[in-house]
Phi, psi and omega in degrees: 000145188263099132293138168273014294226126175228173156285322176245184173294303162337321189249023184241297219282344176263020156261308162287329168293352176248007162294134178266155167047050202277150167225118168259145176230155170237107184240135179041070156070340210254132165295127166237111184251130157284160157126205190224149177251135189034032165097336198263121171285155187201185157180150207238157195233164135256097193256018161108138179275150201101179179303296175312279166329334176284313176316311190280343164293295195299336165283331170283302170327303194275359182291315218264353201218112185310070178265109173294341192192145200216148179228120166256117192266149161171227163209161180241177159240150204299129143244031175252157197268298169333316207228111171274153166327128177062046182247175195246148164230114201275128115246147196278344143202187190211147166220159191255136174251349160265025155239149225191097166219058162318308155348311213255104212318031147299188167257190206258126179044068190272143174244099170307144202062352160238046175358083170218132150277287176280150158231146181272118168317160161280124207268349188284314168278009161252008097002275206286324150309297176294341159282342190283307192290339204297322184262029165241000172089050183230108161317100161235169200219143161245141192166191197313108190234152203226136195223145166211186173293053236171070160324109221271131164228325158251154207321297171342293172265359182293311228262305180322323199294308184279355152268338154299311210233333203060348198312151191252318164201177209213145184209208213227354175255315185290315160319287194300321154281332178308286159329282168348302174271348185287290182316336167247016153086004196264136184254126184237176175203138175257137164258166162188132175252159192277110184248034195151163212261018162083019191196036180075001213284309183228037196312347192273005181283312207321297159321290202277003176264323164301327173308326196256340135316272185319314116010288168313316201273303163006289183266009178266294169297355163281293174346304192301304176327287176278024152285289175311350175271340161275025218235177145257116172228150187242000000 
C-alpha cells in the first residue's frame, strides 16, 4: 500500500475521485480514504497545513495503515533561479529551516536525537517521480527541500534558506514527514510543484496558481500508480 499525503484538498482531491472501492476513517481529526487507484492500494490523508499536523498524519497513516512508502505531494514555492510556477521540485532530502539550536553549538537545523541536519528521500521512488514528470513535458529539478512553519513571503529569507540549506524550494510539511518516516524505517519522496516565487511578488496570484500547481502533481502521482500496476505490488 502507498500513502499519500498532501496539505490541502486541493492537493488530494483529484486523487480521490479516481479512488475504487473507497473506504474512509477519520482518526485524530485527520480523513483517511483507502481503497485502490489503477489496481494499486493506497490511501490518501489531507493532514492539514503545518509541522505538526503533518507529523500526526504520517504517524498515524504508519500505525493504522500498511504502508511501504508515503509520498507527500502538494505544491511549494521555488527557492532555485532554476524552477518557475508550474515546474517539479524533487526531493533528495528535507531540512527543517526553522530548527534551530544553534545556541547550544549545533548546526542550524540539526533534528535533535537524530543529529541529521538533512534527511534522504528514497531515490528510487523519487526516481521514478521524476520520469513520471519528465513524461509529461514538466521541468523538474532534484534537491534539497526545505520546510518550516512559515509561508516563505520574503526575499530575505527565501536567500538565507537557500544559501543555508541549498534547498530548491520551500513549504510547511515535507520535513516533518519526512522525519516521520525516517525514524519508522518507511522510504518516502516529497513531489511539489511550483506555485509562487516565495518572496511576496504575487500572493494574491496564489489560489489559481496552487490549484493548477497541485492538478500537476496529481497527474504525476497517478502516472506513478499506473507504472505500478504493472509490478506486483501490496
Amino acid at each position: 500500500m502507498i500513502g499519500i499525503i498532501g496539505a490541502m484538498e486541493l492537493e488530494i482531491a483529484g486523487l480521490r475521485a479516481r479512488l475504487e472501492g473507497p473506504e474512509t476513517a477519520v482518526i485524530s481529526g485527520v480523513r483517511f480514504d483507502s481503497g485502490t487507484i489503477h489496481g494499486v492500494p493506497v490511501v490518501l490523508a489531507v493532514c492539514g497545513v503545518g509541522k505538526v499536523f503533518a507529523a500526526l498524519c504520517a504517524q498515524t497513516m504508519i500505525l493504522r495503515f500498511p504502508v511501504r512508502a508515503v509520498i507527500n505531494t502538494g505544491v511549494a514555492g521555488t527557492l532555485s533561479p532554476s524552477l518557475g510556477i508550474g515546474d517539479v521540485a524533487l526531493a533528495s532530502d528535507v531540512v527543517q529551516h526553522d530548527m534551530d539550536t544553534s545556541p547550544l553549538g549545533d548546526p542550524v537545523g540539526m533534528i535533535s536525537g537524530l543529529d541529521l541536519v538533512h534527511l534522504p528521500a528514497d531515490r528510487g521512488l523519487t526516481a521514478r517521480l521524476a520520469a513520471r514528470a519528465a513524461s509529461l513535458g514538466l521541468h523538474c529539478q532534484v534537491g534539497t527541500i526545505a520546510t518550516g512553519d512559515q509561508f516563505l513571503a520574503q526575499a530575505e529569507r527565501k536567500r538565507w534558506i537557500h544559501e543555508t540549506f541549498g534547498a530548491i524550494a520551500g513549504e510547511m510539511e515535507g520535513g516533518s514527514i519526512g522525519q516521520v518516516c525516517y525514524v519508522n524505517h518507511i522510504p518516502f519522496a516529497v513531489l511539489r510543484t511550483i506555485s509562487d516565487g516565495a518572496d511576496g511578488s504575487a500572493p494574491e496570484s496564489f489560489p489559481a496558481f496552487a490549484a493548477a500547481a497541485a492538478a500537476a502533481a496529481v497527474e504525476i502521482v497517478d502516472g506513478l500508480l499506473e507504472e505500478l500496476s504493472h509490478e506486483t505490488v501490496d
